[in-house]
mmCIF file of the protein (N, C-alpha, C, O) and its ligand, coordinates in Angstrom:
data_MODEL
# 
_entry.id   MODEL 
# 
loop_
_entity.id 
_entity.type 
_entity.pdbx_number_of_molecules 
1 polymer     1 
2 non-polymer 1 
# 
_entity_poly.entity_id                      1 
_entity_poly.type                           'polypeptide(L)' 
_entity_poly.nstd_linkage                   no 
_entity_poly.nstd_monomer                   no 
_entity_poly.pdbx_seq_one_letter_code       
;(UNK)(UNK)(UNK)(UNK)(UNK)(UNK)(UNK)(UNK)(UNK)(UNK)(UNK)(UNK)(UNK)(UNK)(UNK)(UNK)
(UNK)(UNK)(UNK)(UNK)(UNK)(UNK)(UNK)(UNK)(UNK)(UNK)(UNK)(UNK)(UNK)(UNK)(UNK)(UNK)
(UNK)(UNK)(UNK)(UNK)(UNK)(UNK)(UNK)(UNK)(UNK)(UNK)(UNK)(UNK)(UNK)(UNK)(UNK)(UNK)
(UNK)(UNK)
;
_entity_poly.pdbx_seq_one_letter_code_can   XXXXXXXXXXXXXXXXXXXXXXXXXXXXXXXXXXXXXXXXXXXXXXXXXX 
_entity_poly.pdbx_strand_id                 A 
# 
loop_
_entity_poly_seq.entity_id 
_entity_poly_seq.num 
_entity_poly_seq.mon_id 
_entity_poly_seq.hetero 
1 1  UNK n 
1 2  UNK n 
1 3  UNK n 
1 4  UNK n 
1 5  UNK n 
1 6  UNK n 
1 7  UNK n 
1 8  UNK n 
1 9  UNK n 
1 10 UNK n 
1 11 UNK n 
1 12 UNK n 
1 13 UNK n 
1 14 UNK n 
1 15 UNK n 
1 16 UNK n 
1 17 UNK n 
1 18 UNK n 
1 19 UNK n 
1 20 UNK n 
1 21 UNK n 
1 22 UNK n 
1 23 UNK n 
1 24 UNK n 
1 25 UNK n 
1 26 UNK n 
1 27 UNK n 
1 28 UNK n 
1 29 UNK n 
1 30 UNK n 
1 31 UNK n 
1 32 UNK n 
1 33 UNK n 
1 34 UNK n 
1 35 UNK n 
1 36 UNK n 
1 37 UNK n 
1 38 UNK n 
1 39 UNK n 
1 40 UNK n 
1 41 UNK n 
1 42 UNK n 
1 43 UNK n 
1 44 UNK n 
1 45 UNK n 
1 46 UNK n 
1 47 UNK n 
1 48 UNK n 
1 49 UNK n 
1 50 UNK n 
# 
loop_
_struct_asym.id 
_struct_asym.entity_id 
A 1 
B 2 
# 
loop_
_chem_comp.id 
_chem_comp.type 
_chem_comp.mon_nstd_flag 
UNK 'L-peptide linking' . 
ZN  non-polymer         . 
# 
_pdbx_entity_nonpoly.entity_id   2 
_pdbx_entity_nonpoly.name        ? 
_pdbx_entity_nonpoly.comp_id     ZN 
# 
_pdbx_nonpoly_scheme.asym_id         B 
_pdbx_nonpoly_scheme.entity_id       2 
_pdbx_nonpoly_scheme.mon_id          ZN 
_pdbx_nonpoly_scheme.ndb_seq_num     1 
_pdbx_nonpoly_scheme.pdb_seq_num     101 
_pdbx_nonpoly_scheme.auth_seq_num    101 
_pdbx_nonpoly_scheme.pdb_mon_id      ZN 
_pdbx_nonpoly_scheme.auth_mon_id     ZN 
_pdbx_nonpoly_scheme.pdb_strand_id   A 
_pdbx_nonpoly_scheme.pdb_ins_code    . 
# 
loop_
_atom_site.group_PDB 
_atom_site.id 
_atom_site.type_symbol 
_atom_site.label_atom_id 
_atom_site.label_alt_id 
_atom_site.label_comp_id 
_atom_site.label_asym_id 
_atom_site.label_entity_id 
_atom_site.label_seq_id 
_atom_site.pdbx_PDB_ins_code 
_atom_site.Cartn_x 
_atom_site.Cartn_y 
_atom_site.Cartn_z 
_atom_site.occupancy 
_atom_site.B_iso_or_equiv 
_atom_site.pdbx_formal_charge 
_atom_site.auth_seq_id 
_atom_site.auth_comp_id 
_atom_site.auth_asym_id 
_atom_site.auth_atom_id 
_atom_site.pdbx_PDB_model_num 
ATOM   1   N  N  . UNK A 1 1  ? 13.679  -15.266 -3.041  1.00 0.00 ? 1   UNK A N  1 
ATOM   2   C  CA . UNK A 1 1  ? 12.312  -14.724 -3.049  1.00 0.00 ? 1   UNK A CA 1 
ATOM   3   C  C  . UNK A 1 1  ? 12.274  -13.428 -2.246  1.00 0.00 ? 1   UNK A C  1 
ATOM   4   O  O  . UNK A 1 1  ? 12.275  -13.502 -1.017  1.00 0.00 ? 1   UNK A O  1 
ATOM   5   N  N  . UNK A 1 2  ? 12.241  -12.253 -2.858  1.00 0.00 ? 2   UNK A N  1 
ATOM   6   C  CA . UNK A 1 2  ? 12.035  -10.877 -1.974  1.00 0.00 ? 2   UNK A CA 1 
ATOM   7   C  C  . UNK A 1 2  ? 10.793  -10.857 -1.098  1.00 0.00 ? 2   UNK A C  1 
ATOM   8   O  O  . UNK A 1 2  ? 9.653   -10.781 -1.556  1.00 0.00 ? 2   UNK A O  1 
ATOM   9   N  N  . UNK A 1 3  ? 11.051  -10.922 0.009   1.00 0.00 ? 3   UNK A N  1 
ATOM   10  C  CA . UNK A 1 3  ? 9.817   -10.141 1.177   1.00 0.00 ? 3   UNK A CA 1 
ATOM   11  C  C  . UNK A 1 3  ? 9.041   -9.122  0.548   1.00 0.00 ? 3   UNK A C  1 
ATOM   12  O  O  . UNK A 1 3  ? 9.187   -8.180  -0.231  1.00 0.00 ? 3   UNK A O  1 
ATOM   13  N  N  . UNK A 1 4  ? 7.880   -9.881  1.415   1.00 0.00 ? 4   UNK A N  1 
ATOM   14  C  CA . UNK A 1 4  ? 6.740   -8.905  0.950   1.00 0.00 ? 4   UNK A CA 1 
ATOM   15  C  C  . UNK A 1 4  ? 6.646   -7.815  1.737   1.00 0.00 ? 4   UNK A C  1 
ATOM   16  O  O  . UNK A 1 4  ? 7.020   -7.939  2.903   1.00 0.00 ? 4   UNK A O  1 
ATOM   17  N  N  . UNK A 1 5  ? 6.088   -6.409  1.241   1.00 0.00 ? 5   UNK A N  1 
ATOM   18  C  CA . UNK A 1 5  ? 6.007   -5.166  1.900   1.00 0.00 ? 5   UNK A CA 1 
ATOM   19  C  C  . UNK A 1 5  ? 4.531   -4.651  1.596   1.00 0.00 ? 5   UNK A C  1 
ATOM   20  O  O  . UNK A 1 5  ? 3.911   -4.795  0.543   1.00 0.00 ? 5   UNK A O  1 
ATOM   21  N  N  . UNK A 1 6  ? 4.069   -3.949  2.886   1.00 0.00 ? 6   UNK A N  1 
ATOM   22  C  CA . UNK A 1 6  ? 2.998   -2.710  2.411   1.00 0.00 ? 6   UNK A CA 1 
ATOM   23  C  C  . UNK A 1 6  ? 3.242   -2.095  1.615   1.00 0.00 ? 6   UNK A C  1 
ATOM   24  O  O  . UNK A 1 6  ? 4.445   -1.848  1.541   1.00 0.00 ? 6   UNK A O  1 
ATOM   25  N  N  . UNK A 1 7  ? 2.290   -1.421  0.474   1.00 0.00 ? 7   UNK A N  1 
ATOM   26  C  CA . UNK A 1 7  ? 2.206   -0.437  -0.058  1.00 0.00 ? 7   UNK A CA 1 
ATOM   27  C  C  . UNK A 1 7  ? 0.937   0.328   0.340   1.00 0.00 ? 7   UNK A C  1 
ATOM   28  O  O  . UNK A 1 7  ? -0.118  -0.171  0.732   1.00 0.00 ? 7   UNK A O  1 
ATOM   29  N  N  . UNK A 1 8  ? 1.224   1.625   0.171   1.00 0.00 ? 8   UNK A N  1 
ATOM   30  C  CA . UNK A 1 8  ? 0.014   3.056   0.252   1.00 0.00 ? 8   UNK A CA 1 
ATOM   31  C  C  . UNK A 1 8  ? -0.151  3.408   -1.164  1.00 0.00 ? 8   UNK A C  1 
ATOM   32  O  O  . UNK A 1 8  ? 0.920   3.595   -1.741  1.00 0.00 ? 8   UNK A O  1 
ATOM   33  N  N  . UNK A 1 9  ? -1.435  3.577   -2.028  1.00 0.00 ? 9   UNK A N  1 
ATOM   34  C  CA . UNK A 1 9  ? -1.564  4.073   -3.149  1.00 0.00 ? 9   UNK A CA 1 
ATOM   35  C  C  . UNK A 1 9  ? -1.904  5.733   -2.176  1.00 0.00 ? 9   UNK A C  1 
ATOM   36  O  O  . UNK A 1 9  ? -2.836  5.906   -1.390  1.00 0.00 ? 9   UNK A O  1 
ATOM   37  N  N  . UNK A 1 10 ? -0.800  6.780   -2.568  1.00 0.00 ? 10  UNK A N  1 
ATOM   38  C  CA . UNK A 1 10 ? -0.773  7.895   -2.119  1.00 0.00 ? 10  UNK A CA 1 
ATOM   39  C  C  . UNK A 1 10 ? -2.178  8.955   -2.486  1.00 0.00 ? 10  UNK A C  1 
ATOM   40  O  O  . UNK A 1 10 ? -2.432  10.002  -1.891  1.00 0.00 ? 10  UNK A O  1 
ATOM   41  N  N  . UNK A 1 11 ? -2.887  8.421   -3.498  1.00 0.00 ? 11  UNK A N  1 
ATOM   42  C  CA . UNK A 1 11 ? -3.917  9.049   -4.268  1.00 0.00 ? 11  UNK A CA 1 
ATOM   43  C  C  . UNK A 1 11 ? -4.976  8.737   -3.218  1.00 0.00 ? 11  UNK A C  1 
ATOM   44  O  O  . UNK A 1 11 ? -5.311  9.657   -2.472  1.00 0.00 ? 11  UNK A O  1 
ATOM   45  N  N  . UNK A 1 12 ? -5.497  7.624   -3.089  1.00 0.00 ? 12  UNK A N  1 
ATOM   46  C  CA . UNK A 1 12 ? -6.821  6.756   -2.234  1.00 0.00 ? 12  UNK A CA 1 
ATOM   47  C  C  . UNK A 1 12 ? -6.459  5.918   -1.042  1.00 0.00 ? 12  UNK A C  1 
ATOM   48  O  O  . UNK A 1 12 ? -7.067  5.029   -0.446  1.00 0.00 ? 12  UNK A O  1 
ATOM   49  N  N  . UNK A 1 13 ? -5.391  6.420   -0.892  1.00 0.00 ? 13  UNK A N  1 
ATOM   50  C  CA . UNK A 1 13 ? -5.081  5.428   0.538   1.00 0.00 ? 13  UNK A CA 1 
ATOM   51  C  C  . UNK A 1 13 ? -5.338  4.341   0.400   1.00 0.00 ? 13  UNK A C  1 
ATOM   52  O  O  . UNK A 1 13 ? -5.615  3.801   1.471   1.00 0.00 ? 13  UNK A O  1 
ATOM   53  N  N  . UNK A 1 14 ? -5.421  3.301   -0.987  1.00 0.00 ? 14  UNK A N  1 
ATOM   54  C  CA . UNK A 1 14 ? -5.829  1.489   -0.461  1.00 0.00 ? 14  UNK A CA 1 
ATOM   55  C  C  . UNK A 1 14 ? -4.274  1.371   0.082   1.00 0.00 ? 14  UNK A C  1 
ATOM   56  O  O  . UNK A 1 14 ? -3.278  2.093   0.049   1.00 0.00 ? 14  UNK A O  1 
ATOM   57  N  N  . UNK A 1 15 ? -4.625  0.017   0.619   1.00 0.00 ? 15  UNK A N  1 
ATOM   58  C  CA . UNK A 1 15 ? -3.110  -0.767  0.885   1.00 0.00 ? 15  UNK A CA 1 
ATOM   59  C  C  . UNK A 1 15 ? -2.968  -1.913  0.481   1.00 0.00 ? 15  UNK A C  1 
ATOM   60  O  O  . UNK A 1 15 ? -3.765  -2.796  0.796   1.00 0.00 ? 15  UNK A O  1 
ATOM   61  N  N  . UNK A 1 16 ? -1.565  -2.204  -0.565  1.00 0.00 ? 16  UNK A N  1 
ATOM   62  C  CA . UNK A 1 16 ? -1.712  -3.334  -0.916  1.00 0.00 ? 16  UNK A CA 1 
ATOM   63  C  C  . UNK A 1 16 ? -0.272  -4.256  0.093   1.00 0.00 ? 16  UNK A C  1 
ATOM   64  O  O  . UNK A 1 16 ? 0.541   -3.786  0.889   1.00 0.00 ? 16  UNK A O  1 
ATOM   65  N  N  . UNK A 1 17 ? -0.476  -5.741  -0.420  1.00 0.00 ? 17  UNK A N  1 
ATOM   66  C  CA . UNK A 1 17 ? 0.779   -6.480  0.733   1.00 0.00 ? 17  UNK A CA 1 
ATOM   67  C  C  . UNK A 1 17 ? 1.383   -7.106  -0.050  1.00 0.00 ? 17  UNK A C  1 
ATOM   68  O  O  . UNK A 1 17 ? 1.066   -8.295  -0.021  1.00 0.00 ? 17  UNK A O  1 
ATOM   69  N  N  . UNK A 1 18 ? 2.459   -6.751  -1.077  1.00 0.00 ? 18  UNK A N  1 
ATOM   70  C  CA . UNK A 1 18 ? 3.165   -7.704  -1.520  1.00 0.00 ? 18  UNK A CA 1 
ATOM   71  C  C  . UNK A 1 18 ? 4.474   -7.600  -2.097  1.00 0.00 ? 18  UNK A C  1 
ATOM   72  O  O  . UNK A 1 18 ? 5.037   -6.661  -1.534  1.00 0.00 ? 18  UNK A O  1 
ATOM   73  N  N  . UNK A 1 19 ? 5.112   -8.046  -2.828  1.00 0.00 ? 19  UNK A N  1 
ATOM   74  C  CA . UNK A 1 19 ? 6.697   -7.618  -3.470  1.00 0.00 ? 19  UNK A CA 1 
ATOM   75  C  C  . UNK A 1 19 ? 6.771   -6.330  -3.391  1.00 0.00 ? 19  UNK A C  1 
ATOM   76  O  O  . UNK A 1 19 ? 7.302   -5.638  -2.522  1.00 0.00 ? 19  UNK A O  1 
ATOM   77  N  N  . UNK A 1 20 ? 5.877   -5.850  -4.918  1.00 0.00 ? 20  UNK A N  1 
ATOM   78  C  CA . UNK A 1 20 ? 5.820   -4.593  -4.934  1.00 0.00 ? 20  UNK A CA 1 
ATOM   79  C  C  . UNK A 1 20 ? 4.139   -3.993  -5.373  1.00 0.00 ? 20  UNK A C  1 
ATOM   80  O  O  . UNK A 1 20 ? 3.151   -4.666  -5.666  1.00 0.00 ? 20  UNK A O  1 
ATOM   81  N  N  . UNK A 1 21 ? 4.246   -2.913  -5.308  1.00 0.00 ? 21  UNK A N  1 
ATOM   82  C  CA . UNK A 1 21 ? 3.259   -2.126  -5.219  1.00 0.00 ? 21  UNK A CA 1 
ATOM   83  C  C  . UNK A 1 21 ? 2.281   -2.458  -6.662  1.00 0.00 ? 21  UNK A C  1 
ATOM   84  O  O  . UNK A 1 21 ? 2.883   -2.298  -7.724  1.00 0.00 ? 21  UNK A O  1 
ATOM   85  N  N  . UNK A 1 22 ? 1.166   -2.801  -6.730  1.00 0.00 ? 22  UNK A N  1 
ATOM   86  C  CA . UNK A 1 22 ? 0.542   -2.536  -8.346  1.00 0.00 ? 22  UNK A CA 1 
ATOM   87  C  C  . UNK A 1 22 ? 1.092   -1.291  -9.305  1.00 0.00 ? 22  UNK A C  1 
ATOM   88  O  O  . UNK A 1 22 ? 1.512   -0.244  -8.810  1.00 0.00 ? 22  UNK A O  1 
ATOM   89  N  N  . UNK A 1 23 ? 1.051   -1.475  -10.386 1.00 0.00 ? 23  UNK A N  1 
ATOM   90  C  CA . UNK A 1 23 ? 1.617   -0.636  -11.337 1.00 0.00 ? 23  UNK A CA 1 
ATOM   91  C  C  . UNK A 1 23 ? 0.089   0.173   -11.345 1.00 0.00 ? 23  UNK A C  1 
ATOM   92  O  O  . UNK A 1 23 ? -0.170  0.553   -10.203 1.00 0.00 ? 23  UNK A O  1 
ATOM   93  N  N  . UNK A 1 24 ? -0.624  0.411   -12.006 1.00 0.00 ? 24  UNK A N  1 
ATOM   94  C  CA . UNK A 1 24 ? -1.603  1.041   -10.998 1.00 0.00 ? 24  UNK A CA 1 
ATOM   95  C  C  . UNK A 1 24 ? -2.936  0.458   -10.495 1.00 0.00 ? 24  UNK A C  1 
ATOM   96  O  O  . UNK A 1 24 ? -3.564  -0.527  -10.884 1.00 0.00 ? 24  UNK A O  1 
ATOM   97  N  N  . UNK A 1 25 ? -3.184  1.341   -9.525  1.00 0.00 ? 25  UNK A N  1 
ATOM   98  C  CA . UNK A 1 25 ? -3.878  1.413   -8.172  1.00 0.00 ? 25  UNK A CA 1 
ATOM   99  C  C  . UNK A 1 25 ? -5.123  0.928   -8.954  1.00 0.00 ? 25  UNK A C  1 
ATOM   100 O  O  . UNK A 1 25 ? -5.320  1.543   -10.002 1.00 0.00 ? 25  UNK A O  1 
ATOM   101 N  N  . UNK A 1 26 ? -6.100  -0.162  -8.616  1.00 0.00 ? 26  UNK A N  1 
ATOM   102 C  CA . UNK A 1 26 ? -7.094  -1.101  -8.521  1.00 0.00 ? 26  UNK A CA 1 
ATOM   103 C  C  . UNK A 1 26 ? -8.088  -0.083  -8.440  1.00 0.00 ? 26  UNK A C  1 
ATOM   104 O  O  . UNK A 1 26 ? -8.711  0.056   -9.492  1.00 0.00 ? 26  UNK A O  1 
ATOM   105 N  N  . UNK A 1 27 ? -8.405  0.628   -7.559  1.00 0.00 ? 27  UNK A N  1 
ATOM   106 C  CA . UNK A 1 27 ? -9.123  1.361   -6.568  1.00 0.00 ? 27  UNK A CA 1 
ATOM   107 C  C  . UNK A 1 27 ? -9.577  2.952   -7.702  1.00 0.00 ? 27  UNK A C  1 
ATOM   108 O  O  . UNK A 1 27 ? -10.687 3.421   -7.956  1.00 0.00 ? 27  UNK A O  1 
ATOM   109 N  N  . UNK A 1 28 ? -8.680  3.245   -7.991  1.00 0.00 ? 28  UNK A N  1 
ATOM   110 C  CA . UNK A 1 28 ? -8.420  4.961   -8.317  1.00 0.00 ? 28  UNK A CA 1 
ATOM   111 C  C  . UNK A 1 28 ? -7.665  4.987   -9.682  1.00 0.00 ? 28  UNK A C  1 
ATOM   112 O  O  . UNK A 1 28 ? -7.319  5.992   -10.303 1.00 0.00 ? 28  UNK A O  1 
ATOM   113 N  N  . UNK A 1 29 ? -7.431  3.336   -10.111 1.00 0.00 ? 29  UNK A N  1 
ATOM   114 C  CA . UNK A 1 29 ? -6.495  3.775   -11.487 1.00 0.00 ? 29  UNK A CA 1 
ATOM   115 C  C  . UNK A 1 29 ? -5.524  4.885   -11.551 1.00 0.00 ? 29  UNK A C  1 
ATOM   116 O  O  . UNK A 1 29 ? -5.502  5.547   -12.588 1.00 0.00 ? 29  UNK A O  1 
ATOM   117 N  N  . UNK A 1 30 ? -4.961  5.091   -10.879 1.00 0.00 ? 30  UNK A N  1 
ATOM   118 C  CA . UNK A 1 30 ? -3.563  5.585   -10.796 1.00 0.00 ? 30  UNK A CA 1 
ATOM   119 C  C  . UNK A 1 30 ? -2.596  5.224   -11.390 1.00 0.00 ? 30  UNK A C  1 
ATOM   120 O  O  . UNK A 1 30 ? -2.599  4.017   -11.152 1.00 0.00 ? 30  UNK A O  1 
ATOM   121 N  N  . UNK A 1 31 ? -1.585  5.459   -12.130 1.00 0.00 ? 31  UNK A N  1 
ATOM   122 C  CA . UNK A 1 31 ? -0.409  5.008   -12.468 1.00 0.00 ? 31  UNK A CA 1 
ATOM   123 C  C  . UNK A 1 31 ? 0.686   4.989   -11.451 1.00 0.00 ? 31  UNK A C  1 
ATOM   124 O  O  . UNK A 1 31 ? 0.805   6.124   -10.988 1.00 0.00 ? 31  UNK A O  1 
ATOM   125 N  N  . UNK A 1 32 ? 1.465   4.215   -10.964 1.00 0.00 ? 32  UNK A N  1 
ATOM   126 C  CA . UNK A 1 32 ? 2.755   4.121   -10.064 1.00 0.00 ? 32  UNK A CA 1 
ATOM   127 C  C  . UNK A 1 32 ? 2.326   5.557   -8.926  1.00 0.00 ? 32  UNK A C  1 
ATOM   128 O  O  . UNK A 1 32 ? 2.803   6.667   -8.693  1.00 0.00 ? 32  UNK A O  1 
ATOM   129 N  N  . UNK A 1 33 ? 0.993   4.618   -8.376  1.00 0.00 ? 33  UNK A N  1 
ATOM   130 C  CA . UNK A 1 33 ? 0.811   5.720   -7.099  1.00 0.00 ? 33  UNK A CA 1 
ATOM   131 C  C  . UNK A 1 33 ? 1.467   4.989   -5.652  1.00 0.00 ? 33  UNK A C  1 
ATOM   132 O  O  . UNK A 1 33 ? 1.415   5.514   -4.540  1.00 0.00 ? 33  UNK A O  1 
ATOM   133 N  N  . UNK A 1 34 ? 1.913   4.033   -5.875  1.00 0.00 ? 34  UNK A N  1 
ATOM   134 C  CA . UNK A 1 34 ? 1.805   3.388   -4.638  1.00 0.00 ? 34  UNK A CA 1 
ATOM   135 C  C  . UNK A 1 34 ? 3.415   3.672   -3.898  1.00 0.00 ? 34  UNK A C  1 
ATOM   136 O  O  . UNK A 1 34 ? 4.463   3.541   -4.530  1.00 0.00 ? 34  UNK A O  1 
ATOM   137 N  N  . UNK A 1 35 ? 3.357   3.961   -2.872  1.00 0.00 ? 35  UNK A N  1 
ATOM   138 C  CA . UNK A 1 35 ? 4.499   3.748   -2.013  1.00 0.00 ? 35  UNK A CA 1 
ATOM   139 C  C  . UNK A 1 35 ? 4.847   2.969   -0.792  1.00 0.00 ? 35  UNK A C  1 
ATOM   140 O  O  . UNK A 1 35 ? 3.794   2.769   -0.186  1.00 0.00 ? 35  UNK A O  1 
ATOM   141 N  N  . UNK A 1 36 ? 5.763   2.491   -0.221  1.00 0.00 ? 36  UNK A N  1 
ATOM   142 C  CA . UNK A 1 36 ? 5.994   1.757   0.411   1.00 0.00 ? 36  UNK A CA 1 
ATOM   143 C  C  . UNK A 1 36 ? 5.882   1.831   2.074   1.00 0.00 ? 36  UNK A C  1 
ATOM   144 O  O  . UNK A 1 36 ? 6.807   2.496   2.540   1.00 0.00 ? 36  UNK A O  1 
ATOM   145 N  N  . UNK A 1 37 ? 5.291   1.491   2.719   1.00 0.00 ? 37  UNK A N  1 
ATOM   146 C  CA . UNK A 1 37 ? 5.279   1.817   3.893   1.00 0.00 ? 37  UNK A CA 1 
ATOM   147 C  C  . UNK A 1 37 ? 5.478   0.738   4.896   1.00 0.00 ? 37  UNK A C  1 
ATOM   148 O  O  . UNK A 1 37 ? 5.538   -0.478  4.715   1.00 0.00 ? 37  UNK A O  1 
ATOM   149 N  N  . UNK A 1 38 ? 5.574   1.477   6.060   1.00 0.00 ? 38  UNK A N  1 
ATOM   150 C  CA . UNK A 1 38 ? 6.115   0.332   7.484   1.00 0.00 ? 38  UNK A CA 1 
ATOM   151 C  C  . UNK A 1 38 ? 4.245   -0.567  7.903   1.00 0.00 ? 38  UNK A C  1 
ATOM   152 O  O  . UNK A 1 38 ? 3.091   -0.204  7.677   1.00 0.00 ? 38  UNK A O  1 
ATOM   153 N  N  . UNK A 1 39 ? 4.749   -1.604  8.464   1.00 0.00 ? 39  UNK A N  1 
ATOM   154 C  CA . UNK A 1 39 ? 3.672   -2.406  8.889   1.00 0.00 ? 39  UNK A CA 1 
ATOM   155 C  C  . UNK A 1 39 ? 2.699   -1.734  9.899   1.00 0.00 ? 39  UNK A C  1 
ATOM   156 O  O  . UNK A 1 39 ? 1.485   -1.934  9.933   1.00 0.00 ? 39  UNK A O  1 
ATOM   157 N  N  . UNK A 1 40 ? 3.198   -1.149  10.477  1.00 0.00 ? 40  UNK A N  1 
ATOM   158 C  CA . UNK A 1 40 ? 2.989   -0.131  11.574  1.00 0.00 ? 40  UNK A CA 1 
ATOM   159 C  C  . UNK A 1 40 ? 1.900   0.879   10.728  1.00 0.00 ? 40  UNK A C  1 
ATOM   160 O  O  . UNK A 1 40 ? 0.707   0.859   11.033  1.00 0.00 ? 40  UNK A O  1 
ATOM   161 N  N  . UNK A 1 41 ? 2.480   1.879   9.496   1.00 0.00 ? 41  UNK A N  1 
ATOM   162 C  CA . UNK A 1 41 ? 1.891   2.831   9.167   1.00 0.00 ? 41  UNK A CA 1 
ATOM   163 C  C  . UNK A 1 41 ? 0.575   2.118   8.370   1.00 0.00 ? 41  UNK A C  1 
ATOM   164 O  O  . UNK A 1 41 ? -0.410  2.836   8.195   1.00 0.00 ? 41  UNK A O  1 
ATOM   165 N  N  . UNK A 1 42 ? 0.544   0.884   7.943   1.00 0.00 ? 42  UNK A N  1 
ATOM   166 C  CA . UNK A 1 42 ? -0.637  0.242   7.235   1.00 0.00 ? 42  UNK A CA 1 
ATOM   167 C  C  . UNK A 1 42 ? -1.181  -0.458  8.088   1.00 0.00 ? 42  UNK A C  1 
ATOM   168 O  O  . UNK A 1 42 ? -1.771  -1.246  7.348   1.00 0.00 ? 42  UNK A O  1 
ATOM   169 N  N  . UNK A 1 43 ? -1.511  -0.868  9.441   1.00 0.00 ? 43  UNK A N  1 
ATOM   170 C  CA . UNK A 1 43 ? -1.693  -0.830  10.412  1.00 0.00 ? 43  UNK A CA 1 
ATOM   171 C  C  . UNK A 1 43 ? -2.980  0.276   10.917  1.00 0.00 ? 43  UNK A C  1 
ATOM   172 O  O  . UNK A 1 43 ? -4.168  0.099   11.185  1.00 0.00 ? 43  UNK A O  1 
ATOM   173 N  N  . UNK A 1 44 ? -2.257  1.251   10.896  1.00 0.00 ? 44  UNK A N  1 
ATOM   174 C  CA . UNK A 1 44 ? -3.028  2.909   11.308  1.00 0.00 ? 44  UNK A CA 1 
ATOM   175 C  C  . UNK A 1 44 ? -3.850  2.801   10.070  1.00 0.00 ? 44  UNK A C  1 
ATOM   176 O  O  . UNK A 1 44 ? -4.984  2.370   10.279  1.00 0.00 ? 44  UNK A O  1 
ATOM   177 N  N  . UNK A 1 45 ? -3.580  3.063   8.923   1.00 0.00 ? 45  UNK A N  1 
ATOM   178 C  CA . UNK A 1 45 ? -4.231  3.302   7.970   1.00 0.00 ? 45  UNK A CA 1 
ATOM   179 C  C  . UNK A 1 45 ? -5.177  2.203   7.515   1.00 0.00 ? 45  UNK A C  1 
ATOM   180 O  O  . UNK A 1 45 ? -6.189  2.585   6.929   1.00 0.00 ? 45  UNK A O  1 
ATOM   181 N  N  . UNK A 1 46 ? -5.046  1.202   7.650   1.00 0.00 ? 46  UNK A N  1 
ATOM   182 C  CA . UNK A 1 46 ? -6.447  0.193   7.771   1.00 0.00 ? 46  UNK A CA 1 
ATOM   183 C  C  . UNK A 1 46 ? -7.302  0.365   9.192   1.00 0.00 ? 46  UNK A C  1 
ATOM   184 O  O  . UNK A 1 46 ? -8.383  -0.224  9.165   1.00 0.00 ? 46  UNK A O  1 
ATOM   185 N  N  . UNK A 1 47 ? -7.016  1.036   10.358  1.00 0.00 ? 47  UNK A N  1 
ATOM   186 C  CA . UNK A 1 47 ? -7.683  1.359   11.108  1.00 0.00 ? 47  UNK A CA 1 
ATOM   187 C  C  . UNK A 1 47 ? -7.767  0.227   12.476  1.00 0.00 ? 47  UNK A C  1 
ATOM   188 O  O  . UNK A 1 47 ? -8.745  0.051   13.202  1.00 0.00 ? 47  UNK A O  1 
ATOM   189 N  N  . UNK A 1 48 ? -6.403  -0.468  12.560  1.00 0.00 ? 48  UNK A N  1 
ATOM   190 C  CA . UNK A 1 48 ? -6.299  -1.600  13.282  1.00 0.00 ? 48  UNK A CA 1 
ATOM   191 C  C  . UNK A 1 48 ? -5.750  -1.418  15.218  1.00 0.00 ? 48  UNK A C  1 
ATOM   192 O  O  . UNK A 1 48 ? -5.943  -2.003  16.284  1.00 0.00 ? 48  UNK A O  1 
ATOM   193 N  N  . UNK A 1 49 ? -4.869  -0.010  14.595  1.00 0.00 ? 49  UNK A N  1 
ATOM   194 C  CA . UNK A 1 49 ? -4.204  0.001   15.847  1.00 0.00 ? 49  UNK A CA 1 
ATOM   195 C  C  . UNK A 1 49 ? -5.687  1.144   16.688  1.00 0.00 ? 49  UNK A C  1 
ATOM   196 O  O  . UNK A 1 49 ? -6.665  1.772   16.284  1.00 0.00 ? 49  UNK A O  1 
ATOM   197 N  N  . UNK A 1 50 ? -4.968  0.828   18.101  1.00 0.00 ? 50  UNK A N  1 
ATOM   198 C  CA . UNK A 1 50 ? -6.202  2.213   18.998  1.00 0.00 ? 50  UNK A CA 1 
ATOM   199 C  C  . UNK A 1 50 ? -4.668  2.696   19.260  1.00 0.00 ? 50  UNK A C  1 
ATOM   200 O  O  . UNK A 1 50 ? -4.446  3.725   19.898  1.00 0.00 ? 50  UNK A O  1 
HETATM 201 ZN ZN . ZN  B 2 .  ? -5.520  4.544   -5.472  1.00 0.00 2 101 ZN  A ZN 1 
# 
């Protein structure tokens, strides 16, 4: 079973948490916008860390 990872849809900034990224973005309908990021950087970008 592959670990789950953040993704960043690079277009709208959502973040998704799982295998892999949506084929496209929920949010913005994007096609293969999403990239992969550290827990840390989706973290910041949901607005969690000070
Ligand atoms: Zn998007």
């Amino acid at each position: 079973m592959a670990a789950k990872k953040f993704w960043r849809c690079n277009v709208c900034n959502d973040i998704h948490y799982g295998v892999a990224g949506p084929e496209i973005c929920p949010t913005c309908n994007t096609p293969n916008a999403y990239v992969e990021i550290t827990e840390e950087e989706a973290k910041k970008v949901m607005g969690l860390t000070k």
